[in-house]
Steps between C-alpha positions, in 0.01 A plus 500: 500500500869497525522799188280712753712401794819588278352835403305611832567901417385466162172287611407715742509786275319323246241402743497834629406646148210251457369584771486844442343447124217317657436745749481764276354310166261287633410639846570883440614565805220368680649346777873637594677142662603431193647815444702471777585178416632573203745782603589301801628194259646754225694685828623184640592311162709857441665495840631159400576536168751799639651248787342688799313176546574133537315340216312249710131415565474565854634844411304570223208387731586714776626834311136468303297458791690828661494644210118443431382658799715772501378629189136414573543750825659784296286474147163384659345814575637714197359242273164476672487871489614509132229254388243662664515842406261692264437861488145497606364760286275450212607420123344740215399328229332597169209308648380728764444795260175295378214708410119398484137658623309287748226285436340499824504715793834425746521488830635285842193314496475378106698224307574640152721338270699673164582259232892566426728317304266178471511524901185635746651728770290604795449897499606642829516855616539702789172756460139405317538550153204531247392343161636613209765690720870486261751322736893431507680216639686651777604172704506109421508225738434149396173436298427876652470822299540799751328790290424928551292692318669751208 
């Protein structure tokens, strides 16, 4: 205890690091407090370390508190944003540009299934198609094959 007291700046920066490494290796940025936690301690050991700080507890206490919340107002939304965005449109993939003739007549009513891949995907599609009718994958959702006649 008394090498961590002796060395507050360089425990705090330590700390600081660790706690960034699990937030990113183990929680992948799941939850953001220990983000901020981490710069907090890594901005306040620093601030010591360079003498703009006593290098006491209470101060250390006080500076990371501040420090926390500070940083938690300015990076929350930004971060929530960042995590959540996706661009919303559809991925083309070799897979869609299947090719087969139907076994059975298609349409809103009937549950017909194409074996793909080892997997059986519901046929779905937006107008009555009939047997033996050649049809392309133009959409996939999940255990769904959207298809159009060709």
């Amino acid at each position: 205890m008394a090498f961590i007291l002796d060395n507050l700046a360089q425990s705090l920066i330590v700390l600081g690091i660790l706690a960034l490494v699990i937030e990113v290796a183990v929680l992948g940025f799941a939850t953001f407090v220990l983000l901020f936690l981490g710069l907090s301690l890594i901005f306040c050991g620093t601030m010591m370390y360079a003498g703009l700080l006593t290098e006491d507890w209470l101060t250390a206490l006080w500076v990371n508190a501040l420090l926390t919340f500070v940083l938690a107002l300015l990076l929350w939304k930004p971060l929530l944003r960042l995590q959540q965005s996706s661009s919303g449109k559809a991925l083309n993939s070799d897979f869609a540009d299947i090719d087969f003739v139907l076994e059975a007549d298609l349409d809103e009513s009937s549950k017909q299934y194409h074996s793909y891949s080892g997997i059986q995907w519901q046929l779905k599609s937006e107008q009555p198609i009939n047997k033996g009718t050649r049809v392309k994958v133009v959409k996939k959702d999940v255990g769904v094959m959207w298809v159009k006649a060709i």
